[in-house]
DRENGU-658981 format. One record per residue (C-alpha): x, y, z; residue in one letter. Coordinates in steps of 0.25 Angstrom, whole numbers, padded with zeros to 4 digits, always signed. Example, Ala and Ser with C-alpha at 12.3 -4.5 7.8 and 13.67 -1.06 7.14 Angstrom:
<mikes>
+0049-0018+0031A +0055-0004+0029S 
</mikes>
This chain:
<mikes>
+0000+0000+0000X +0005+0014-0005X +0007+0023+0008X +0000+0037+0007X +0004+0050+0017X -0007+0056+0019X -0011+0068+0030X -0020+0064+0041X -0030+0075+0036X -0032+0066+0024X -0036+0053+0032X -0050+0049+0032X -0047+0041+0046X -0042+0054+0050X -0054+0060+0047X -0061+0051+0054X -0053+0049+0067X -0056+0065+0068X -0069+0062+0068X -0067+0054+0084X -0061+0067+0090X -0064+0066+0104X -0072+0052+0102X -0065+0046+0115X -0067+0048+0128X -0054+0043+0135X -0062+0045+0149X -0074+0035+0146X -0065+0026+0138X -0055+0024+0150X -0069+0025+0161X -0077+0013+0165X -0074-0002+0165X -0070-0002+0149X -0058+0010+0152X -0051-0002+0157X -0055-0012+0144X -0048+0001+0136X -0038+0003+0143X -0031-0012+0140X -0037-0014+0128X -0032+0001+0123X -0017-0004+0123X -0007-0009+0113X +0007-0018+0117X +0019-0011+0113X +0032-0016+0112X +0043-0016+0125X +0031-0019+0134X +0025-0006+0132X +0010-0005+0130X +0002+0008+0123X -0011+0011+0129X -0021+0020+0123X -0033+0018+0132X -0032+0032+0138X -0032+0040+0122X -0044+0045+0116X -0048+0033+0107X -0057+0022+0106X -0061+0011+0094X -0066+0021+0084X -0053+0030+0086X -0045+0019+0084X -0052+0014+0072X -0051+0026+0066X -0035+0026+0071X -0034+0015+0063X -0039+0020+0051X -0031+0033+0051X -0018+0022+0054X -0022+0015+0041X -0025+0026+0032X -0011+0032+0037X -0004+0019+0033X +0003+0019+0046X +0008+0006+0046X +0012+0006+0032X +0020+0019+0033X +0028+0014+0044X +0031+0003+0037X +0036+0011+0027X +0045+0017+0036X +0050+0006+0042X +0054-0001+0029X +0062+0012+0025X +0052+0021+0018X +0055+0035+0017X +0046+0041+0027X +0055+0052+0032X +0051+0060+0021X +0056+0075+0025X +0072+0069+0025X +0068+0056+0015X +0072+0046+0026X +0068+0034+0029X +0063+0031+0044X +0069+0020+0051X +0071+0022+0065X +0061+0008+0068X +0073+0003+0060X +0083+0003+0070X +0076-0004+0081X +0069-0017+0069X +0067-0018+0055X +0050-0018+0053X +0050-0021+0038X +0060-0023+0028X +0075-0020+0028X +0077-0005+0025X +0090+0000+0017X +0095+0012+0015X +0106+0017+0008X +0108+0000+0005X +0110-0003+0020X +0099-0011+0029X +0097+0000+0039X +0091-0010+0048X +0104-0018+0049X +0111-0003+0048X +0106+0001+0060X +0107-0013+0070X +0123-0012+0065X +0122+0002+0072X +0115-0005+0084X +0125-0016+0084X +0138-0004+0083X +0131+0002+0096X +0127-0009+0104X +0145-0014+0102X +0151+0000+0105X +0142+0001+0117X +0143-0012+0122X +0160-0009+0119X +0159+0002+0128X +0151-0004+0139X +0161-0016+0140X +0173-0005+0140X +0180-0008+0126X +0175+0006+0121X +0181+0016+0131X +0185+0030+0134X +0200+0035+0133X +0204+0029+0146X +0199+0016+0144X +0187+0021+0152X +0172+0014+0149X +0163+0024+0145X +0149+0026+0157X +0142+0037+0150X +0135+0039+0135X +0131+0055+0131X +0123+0055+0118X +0125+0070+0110X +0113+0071+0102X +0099+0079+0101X +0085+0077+0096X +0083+0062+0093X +0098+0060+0098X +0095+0062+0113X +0080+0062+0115X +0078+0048+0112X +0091+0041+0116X +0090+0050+0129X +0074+0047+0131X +0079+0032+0129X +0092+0030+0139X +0084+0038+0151X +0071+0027+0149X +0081+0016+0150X +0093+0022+0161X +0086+0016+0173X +0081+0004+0166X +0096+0001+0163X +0102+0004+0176X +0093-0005+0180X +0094-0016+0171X +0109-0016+0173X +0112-0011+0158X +0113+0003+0161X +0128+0004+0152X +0132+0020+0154X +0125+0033+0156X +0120+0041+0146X +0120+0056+0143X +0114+0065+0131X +0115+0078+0127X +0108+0085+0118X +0107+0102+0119X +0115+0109+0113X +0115+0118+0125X +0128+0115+0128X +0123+0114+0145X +0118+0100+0141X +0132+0095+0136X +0136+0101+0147X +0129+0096+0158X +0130+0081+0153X +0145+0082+0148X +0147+0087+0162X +0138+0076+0170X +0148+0064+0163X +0161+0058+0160X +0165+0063+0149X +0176+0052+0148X +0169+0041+0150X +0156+0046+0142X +0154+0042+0127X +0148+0051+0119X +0136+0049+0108X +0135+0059+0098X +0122+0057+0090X +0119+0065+0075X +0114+0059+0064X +0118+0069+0055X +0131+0073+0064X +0129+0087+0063X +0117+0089+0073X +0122+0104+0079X +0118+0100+0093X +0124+0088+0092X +0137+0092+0088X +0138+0103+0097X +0136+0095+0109X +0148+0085+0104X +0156+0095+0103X +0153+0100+0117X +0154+0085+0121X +0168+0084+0115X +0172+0096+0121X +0170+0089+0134X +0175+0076+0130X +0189+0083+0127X +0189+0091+0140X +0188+0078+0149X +0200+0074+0142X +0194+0063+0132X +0195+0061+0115X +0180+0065+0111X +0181+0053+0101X +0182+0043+0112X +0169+0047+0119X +0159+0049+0107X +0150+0040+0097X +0141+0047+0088X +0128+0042+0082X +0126+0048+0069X +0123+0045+0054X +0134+0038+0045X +0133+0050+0037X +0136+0060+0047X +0151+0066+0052X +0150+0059+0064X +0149+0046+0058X +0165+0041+0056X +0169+0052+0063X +0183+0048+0074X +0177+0059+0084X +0169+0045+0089X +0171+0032+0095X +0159+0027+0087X +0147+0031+0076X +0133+0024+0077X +0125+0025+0065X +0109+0029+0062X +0104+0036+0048X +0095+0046+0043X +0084+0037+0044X +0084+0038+0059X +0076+0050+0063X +0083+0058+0077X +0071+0055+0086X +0069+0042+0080X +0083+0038+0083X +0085+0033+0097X +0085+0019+0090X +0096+0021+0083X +0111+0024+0086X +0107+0038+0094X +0099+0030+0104X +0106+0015+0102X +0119+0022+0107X +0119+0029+0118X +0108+0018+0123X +0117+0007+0119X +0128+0013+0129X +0119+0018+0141X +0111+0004+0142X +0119-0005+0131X +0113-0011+0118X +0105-0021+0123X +0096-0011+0128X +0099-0002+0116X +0092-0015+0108X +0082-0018+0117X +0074-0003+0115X +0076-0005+0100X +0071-0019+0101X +0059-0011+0109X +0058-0001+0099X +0056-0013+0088X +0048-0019+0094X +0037-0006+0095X +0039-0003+0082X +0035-0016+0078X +0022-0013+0085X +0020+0000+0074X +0018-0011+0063X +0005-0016+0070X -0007-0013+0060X -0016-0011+0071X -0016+0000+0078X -0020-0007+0091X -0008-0014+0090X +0001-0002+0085X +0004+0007+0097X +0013+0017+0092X +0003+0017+0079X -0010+0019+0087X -0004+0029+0097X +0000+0037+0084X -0014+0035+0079X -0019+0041+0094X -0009+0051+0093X -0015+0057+0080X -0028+0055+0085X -0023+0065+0096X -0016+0074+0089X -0026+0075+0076X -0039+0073+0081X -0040+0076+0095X -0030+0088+0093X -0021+0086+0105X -0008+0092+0103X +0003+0086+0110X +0004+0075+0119X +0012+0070+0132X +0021+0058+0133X +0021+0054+0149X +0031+0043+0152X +0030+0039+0166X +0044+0034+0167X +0054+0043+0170X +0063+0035+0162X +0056+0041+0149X +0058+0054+0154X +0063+0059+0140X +0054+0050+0132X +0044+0062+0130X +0056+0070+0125X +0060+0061+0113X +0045+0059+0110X +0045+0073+0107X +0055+0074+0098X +0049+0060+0092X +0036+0064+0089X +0037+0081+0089X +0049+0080+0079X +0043+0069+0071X +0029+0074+0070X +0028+0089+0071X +0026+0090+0056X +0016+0100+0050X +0019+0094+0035X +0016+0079+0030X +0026+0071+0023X +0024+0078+0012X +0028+0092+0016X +0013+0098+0016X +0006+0105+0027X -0002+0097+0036X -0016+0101+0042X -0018+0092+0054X -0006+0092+0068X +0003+0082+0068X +0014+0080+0080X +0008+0081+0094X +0018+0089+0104X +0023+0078+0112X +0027+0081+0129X +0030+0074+0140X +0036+0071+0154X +0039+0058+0163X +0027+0054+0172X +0025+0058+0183X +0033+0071+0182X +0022+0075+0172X +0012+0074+0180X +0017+0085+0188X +0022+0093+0175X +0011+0095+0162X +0001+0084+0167X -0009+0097+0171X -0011+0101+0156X -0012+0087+0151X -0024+0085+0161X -0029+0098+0162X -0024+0106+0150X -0031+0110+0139X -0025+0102+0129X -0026+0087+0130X -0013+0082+0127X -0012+0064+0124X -0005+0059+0135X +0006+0047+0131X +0009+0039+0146X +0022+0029+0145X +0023+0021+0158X +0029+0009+0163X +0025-0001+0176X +0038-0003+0181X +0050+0007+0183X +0065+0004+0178X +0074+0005+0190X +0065-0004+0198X +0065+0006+0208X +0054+0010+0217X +0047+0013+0230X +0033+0012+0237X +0026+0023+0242X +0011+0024+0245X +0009+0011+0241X +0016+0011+0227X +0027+0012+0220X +0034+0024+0212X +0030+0016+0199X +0017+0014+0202X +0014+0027+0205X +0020+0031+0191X +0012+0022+0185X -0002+0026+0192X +0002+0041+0189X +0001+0035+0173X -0013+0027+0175X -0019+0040+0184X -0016+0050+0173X -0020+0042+0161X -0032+0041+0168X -0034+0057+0172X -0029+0061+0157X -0040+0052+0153X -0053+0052+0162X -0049+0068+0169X -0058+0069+0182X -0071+0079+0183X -0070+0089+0193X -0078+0102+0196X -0067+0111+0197X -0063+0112+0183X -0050+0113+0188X -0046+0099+0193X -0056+0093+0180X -0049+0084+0171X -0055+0083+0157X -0049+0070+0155X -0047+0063+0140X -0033+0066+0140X -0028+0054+0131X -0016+0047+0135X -0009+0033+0129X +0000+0024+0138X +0012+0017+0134X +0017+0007+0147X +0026-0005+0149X +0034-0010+0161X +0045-0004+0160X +0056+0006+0152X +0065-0002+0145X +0073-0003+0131X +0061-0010+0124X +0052-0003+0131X +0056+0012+0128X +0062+0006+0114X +0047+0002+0111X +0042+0016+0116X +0049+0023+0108X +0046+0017+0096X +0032+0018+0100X +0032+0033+0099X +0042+0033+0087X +0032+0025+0079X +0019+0034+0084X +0025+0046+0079X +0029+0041+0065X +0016+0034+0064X +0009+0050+0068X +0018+0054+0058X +0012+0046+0047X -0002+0050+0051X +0002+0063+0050X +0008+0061+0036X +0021+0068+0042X +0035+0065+0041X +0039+0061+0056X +0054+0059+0051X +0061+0072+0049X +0061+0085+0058X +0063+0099+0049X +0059+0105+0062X +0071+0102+0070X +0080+0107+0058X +0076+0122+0058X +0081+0125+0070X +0092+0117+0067X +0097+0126+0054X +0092+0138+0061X +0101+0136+0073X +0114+0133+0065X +0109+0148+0056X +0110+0157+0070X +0124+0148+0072X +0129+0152+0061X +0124+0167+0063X +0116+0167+0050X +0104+0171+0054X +0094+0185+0055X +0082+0190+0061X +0073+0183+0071X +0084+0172+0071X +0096+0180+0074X +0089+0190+0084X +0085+0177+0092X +0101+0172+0091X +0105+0186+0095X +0098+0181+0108X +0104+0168+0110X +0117+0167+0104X +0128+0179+0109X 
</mikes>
């Protein structure tokens, strides 16, 4: 079957599922003796022992019929398999996506450029996983004969927020699993306080250093090696010792001698898409080691697996996505909130921002034309239950009603905890999740209107026992995947990112002084 891209506007189940707004009552749905029957029978098994469940979001049968119609008429399925057996689908830079790659081949074997990119990238994995395992048993060491402890990834966007989200979900778990290898350290700002303050809080001569660009001329990126190196030489030690760079096999950095080593990853791997790759597999290879490195990607495999699944009952990153632009197209909500009650996804919400914000605030189609209908929610969030004391008054009381996205987990990593009043620390986390769920969802009548609660906030519930590497590896492709299939709905390229380029430009125009007007009156202010 030919693969058409059409806008959403143009859908006939479109038109129909506007036709439901406001249709569900999530409070009556949730009340009563059948609330229960929902709530288990509105849940779909993800991989890692992850579970989505959608009881608490403003659907019902005839929604999710119509659901299903507008994932049909979208082809959903059929573009991703497209994608995944190396269509071009990035259309803005003519690439081809294959960040599902990395982690399991779906389809048939993708070649590029006449190499298998399949067997391209697990020879990467397999050059990380022996020069980590080489420094962890001392045969790769410092000038001294000293084994390195710490790891510092140099890197920013989609070269810190992902690989940074992942090793703070999985530090604890480590330490606790006895397979916690090295700290790890990042920094990102070019505000040279940050280099500062970490290069400051290590050993710098017992630290290796991962400098990540793809293209190896990221501004940033380059700057804040150079501040590195600057330290690196003032301890005393050869900056070539201490530093590996992840980067493209076209870029500068790629055979350069200023590093021990050079891990490889392509164009075809987008920035935010990329903590499967080399940017995440290294520095995540020497913190925990490359078992655990392989047991997210084998997570992540595993979930994406779960995206081929025609029905959308089965399909959790599809149907959330389908939810999502039922949200965001229908209902009109304009952002929504991603509470992880686990302080060890603490910067989980971060890298979902990027992942969805950079990838879907699009206001043209694939095609370059103008589209009439909102696309990309705006995407926040916090650890519960430190939101509750935070933003939680306007998502229950505000005048917008923002969809809520819970994560939780039954048991903590450290195996650590205490009982007071009766319970313990985790529990009480975990009944802080079911008591808001249900207040977003069924609100509370009061006479003074001001301590009333409308209720029929929506909220989903992603839950499982534990974080672990297949457990965090499955949640992030969950989320990768719902964005690319939003993207498809919204007939918009979810691949490139001209709106990170501008300033980009603009920045290296007031550097090299060419500039005039507004521009340079605002530099006049900064830069004396």
């Amino acid at each position: 079957m030919a693969i058409s891209w059409n806008n959403l506007d143009k859908l006939e189940s479109f038109k129909k599922l506007q036709s439901l707004k406001n249709s569900v009552s999530v409070a009556k749905e949730l009340s009563g003796s059948d609330g229960a029957k929902r709530v288990a029978e509105y849940s779909i098994p993800m991989a890692g022992g992850l579970t989505y469940n959608y009881a608490a979001k403003q659907v019902n049968a005839q929604v999710l019929s119509v659901l299903e119609e507008l994932a049909k008429e979208s082809q959903l399925l059929e573009k991703f398999e497209a994608l995944y057996n190396g269509d071009v689908i990035n259309t803005g830079e003519n690439r081809m996506v294959l960040h599902q790659l990395l982690r399991g081949q779906l389809g048939k074997d993708v070649m590029a450029d006449g190499v298998n990119k399949r067997e391209f990238y697990i020879n990467e994995q397999k050059k990380m996983a022996d020069f980590a395992n080489k420094v962890h048993n001392g045969e790769i060491v410092n000038e001294k004969g000293e084994k390195f402890t710490t790891v510092c990834q140099i890197g920013i966007g989609g070269s810190d927020l992902g690989p940074r989200a992942i090793y703070l979900a999985l530090e604890n778990w480590a330490k606790a699993n006895n397979t916690f290898k090295m700290e790890a350290k990042f920094i990102s700002n070019v505000d040279p306080d940050d280099a500062a303050a970490v290069c400051s809080s290590i050993d710098i001569s017992k630290t290796i250093f991962i400098l990540v660009s793809k293209s190896g001329t990221t501004l940033e990126t380059l700057t804040n090696e150079s501040f590195v190196k600057d330290f690196i030489v003032k301890a005393g030690c050869n900056p070539s010792k201490h530093m590996i760079a992840v980067t493209s096999e076209t870029s500068p950095l790629a055979k350069s001698p200023d590093y021990l080593a050079a891990f490889f990853m392509d164009d075809y791997i987008g920035g935010r898409y990329s903590s499967s790759s080399g940017v995440g597999g290294a520095i995540l290879s020497l913190a925990f080691g490359p078992k655990v490195f392989a047991d997210f990607l084998d997570g992540a495999a595993a979930e994406d697996a779960t995206a081929k699944n025609a029905d959308i009952r089965k399909n959790p990153a599809l149907l959330d996505a389908l939810i999502g632009v039922y949200e965001r197209n229908v209902q009109g909500y304009p952002s929504t909130a991603v509470l992880p009650y686990s302080q060890a996804l603490s910067r989980f919400p971060a890298h979902l921002q990027q992942l969805d914000m950079e990838s879907n605030g699009k206001s043209v189609n694939r095609f370059g034309e103008k589209i009439d209908y909102v696309t990309g929610p705006v995407i926040f969030g916090e650890p519960g239950t430190n939101g509750q004391h935070s933003f939680y008054q306007l998502l229950h009381q505000g005048t917008d009603i923002v969809p809520l996205q819970f994560i939780a987990y039954s048991e903590n990593q450290t195996g650590k905890d205490v009982v007071i009043e009766d319970s313990t620390s985790q529990k009480k986390l975990c009944a802080n999740v079911t008591a808001q769920i249900i207040a977003f969802a069924c609100g509370k009548d009061n006479e003074n209107p001001n301590k009333f609660f409308a209720g029929e906030r929506p909220s989903s519930l992603i839950y499982g026992k534990q974080v672990n590497p297949a457990s965090i590896g499955a949640l992030l492709a969950h989320f990768e995947n719902k964005v690319m299939f939003q993207g498809f709905i919204w007939n918009i390229n979810s691949f490139d990112q001209e709106g990170v380029q501008l300033g980009k430009v603009l920045a290296k125009t007031v550097l090299g002084g060419e500039m005039d007007g507004a521009l340079k009156a605002y530099a006049d202010l900064l830069i004396k």
